[in-house]
C-alpha positions as CSV (number, residue, x, y, z in Angstrom):
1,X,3.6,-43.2,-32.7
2,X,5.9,-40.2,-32.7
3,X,7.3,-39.3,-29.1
4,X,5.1,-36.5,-28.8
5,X,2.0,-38.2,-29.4
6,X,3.2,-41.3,-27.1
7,X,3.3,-38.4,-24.3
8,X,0.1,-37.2,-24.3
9,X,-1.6,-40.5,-24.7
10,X,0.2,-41.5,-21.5
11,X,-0.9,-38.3,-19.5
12,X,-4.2,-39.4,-20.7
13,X,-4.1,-42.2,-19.5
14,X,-2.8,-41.7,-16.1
15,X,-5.3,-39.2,-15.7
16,X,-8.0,-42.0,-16.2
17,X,-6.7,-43.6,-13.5
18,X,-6.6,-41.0,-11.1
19,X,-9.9,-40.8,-9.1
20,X,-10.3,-36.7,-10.0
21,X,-13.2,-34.5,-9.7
22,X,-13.9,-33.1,-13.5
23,X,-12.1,-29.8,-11.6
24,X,-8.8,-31.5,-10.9
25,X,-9.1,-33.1,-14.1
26,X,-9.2,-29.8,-16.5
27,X,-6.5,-28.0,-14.0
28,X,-4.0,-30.9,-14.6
29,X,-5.0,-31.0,-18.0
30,X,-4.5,-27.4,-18.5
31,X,-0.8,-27.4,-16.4
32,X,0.0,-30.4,-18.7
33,X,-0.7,-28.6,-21.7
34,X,1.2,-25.3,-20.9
35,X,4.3,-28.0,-19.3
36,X,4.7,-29.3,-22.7
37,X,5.2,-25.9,-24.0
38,X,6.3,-23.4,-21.8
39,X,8.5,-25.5,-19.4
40,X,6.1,-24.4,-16.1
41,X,6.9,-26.5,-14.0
42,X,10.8,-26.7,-14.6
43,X,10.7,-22.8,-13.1
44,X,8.5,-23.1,-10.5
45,X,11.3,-26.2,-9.2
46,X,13.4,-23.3,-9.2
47,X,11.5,-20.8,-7.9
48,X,10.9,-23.2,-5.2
49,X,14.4,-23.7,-4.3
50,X,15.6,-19.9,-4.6
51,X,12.7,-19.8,-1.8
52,X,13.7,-21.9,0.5
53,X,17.9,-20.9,0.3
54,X,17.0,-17.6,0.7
55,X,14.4,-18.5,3.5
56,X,17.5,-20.0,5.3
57,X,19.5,-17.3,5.0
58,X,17.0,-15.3,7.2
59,X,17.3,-14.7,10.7
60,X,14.9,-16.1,13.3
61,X,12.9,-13.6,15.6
62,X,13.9,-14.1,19.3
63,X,10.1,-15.8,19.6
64,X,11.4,-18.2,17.1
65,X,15.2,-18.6,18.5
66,X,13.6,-19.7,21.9
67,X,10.6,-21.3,21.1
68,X,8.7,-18.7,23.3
69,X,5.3,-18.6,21.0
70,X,3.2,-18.6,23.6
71,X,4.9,-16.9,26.5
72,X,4.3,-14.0,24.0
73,X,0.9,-14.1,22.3
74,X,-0.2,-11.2,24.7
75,X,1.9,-8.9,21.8
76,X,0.6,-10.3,18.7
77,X,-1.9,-8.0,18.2
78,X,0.2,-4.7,18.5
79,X,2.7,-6.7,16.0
80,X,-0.1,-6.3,13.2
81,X,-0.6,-3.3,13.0
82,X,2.3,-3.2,10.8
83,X,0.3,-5.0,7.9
84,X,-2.9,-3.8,9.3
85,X,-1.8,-0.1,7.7
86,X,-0.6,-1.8,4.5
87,X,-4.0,-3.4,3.9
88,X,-5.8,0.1,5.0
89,X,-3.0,1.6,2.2
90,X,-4.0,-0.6,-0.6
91,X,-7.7,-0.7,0.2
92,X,-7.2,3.3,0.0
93,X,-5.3,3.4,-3.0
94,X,-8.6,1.2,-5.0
95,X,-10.4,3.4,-3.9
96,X,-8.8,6.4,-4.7
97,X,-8.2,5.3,-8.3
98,X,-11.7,4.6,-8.7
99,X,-12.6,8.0,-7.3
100,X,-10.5,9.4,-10.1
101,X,-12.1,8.3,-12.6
102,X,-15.0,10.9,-12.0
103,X,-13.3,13.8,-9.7
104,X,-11.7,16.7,-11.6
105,X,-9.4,19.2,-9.7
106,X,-10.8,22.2,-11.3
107,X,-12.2,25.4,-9.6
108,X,-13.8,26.9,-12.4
109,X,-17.5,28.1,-12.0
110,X,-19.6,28.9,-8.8
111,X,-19.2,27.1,-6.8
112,X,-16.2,25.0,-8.2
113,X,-16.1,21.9,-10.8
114,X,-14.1,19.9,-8.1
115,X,-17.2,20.3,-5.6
116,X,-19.6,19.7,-7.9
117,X,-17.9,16.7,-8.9
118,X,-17.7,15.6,-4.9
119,X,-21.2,16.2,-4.7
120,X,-22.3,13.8,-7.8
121,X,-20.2,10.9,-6.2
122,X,-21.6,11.6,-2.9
123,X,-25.2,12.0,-4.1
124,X,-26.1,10.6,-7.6
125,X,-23.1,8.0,-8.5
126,X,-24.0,4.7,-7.8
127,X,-22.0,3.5,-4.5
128,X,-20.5,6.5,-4.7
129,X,-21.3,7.7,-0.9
130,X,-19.9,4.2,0.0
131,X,-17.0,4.6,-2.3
132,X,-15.8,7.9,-0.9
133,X,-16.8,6.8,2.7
134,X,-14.3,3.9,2.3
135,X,-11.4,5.8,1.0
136,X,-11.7,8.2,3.7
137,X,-11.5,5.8,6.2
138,X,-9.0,3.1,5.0
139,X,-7.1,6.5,4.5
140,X,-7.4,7.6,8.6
141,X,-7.2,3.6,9.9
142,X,-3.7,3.9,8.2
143,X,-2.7,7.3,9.8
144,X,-3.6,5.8,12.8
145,X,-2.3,2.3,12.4
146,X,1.0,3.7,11.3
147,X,1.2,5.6,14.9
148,X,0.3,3.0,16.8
149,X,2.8,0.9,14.9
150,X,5.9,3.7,15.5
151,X,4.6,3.8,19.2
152,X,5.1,-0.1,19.2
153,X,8.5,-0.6,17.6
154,X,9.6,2.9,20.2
155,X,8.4,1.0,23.4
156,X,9.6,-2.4,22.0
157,X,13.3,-0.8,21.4
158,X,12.7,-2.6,17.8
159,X,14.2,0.7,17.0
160,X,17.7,-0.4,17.9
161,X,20.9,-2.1,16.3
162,X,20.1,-3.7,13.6
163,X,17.3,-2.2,12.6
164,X,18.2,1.9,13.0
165,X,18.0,1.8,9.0
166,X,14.1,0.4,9.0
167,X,13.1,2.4,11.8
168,X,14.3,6.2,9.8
169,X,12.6,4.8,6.8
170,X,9.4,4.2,9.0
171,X,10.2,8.2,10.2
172,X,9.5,9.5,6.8
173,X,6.9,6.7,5.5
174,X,4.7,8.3,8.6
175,X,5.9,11.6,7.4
176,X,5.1,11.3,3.8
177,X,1.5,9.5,5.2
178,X,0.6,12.7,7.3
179,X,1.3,14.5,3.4
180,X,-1.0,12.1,2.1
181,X,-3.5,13.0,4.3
182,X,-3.4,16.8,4.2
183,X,-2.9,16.6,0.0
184,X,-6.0,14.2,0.0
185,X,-8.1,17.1,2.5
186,X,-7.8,19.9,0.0
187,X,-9.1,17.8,-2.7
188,X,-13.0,18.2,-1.9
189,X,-12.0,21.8,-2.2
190,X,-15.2,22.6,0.4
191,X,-15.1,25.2,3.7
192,X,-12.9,23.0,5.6
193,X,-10.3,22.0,2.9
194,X,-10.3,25.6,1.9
195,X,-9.2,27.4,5.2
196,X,-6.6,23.7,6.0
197,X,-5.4,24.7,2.8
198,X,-5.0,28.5,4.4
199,X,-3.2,27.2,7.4
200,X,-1.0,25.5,5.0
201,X,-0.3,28.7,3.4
202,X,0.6,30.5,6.8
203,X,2.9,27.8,7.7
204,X,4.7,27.8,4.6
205,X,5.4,31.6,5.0
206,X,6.7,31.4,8.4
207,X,9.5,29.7,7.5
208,X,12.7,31.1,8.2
209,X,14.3,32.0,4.4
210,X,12.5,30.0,1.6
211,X,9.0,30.8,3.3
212,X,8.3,32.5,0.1
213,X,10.1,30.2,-2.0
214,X,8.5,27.1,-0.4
215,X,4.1,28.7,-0.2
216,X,5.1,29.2,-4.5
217,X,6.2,25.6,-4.9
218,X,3.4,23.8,-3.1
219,X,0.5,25.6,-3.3
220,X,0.9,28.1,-6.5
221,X,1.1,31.5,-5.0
222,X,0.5,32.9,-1.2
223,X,-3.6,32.9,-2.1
224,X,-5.4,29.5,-2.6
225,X,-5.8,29.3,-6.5
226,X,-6.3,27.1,-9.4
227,X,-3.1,26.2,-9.1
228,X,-2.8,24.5,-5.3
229,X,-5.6,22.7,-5.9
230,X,-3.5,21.6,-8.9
231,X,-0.6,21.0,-6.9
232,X,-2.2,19.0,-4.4
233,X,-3.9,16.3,-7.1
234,X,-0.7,15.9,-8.7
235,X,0.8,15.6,-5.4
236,X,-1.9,13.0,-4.2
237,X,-2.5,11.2,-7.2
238,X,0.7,11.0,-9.2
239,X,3.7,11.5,-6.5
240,X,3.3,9.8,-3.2
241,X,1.7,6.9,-4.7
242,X,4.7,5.1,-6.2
243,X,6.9,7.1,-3.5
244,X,5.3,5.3,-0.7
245,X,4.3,2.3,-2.5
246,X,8.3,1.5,-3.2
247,X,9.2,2.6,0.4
248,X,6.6,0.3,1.7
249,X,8.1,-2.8,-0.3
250,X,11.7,-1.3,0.9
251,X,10.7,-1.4,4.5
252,X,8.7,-4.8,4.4
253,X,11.7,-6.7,2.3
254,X,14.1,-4.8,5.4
255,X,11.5,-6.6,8.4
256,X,11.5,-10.1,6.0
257,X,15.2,-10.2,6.2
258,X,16.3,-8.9,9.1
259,X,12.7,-11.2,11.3
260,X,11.1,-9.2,13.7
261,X,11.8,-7.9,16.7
262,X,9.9,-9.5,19.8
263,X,10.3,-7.4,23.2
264,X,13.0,-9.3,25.1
């Protein structure tokens, strides 16, 4: 019997005599099967150890320094709201790519293929009302969570030395998520996102210098056109998506290394 064969007969074997639900059974049958040929579980040994050296290497928060877990449980909740806007990011950016698949950021016609298009998923899409319901709100829970988060780590001082780095990239992750939020309200291309998308106008012309320069860059002209509503889906769709999605991971891997910062 060649080694090869000897080696599965004995898994065999000693799976017999292991008292396993037919579930157990086929998992260790599969993981047994894709050992023998793709080495799985030599990495995940290693994977296991990189974890826990690097998990030593990190520092302990002060609730873990001092063993003060429940002298402190009164703040627990204000210290998710950190993940609480990551989840309402991700839940809105499902959504949102879903949504894409039947919005189009035209304005041709009367009144405009990108209204039309709101309308269908709003009246005649299946889950559609629920669908655009739930990206619109997983998309304001974030702008609020992420306030209420800045307005924790401010009162906390979580702000200071070390952590001056994390707390300017939280500064423009809130900045960039109040741009997500006005791109995102011009889309529907209706009454109200028209005259925001006014406002926006106006702003960018009273700018001292590049007002000009700065209303032809973002929203196509100084009139709402084809080409801002163009400007904003890119914007919306294609830009701040894998902006803020790689500052997120930046500013979570920051908070994972550096532990976080209780109120002393």
């Amino acid at each position: 019997m060649s080694i090869e064969r000897k080696d599965e007969y004995d898994h065999g074997e000693w799976l017999k005599e292991k008292d396993l639900t037919p579930i157990e059974t086929t998992f260790l049958t599969t993981l047994i099967w894709l050992d023998r040929r793709f080495r799985i579980v030599d990495y995940l040994e290693l994977l296991e150890t990189l974890y826990y050296r690097v998990n030593l290497q990190m520092p302990k928060s002060h609730t873990e320094q001092y063993g003060l877990d429940n002298k402190f449980w009164y703040w627990y909740p204000l210290y998710a709201l950190g993940s609480f806007s990551t989840i309402a990011y991700v839940v809105a950016a499902i959504s949102g790519a879903l949504l894409g698949f039947y919005y189009s950021p035209s304005t041709a016609g009367d009144p405009s293929t990108a209204y039309n298009q709101l309308t269908f998923i709003m009246t005649e899409l299946n889950f559609g009302f629920m669908l655009r319901s739930l990206h619109r709100w997983s998309a304001q829970v974030m702008v609020a969570a992420v306030f209420l988060h800045m307005l924790r780590v401010y009162f906390t001082g979580a702000y200071k030395e070390p952590r001056e780095l994390n707390w300017l990239l939280g500064i423009v992750l809130i900045s960039l998520t109040m741009v997500f939020g006005y791109t995102g309200y011009l889309l529907p291309w209706d009454q109200l996102s028209y005259w925001a998308g006014q406002i926006g106008v106006e702003m960018s012309l009273s700018v001292p210098l590049i007002g000009e320069w700065v209303a032809q860059l973002l929203f196509g002209g100084f009139a709402l056109t084809q080409a801002t509503l163009q400007r904003m889906y890119i914007l919306h769709v294609f830009l701040l998506p894998f902006v803020v999605t790689t500052l997120i991971a930046v500013h979570i891997g920051i908070v994972w290394m550096q532990g976080i910062a209780e109120p002393h």
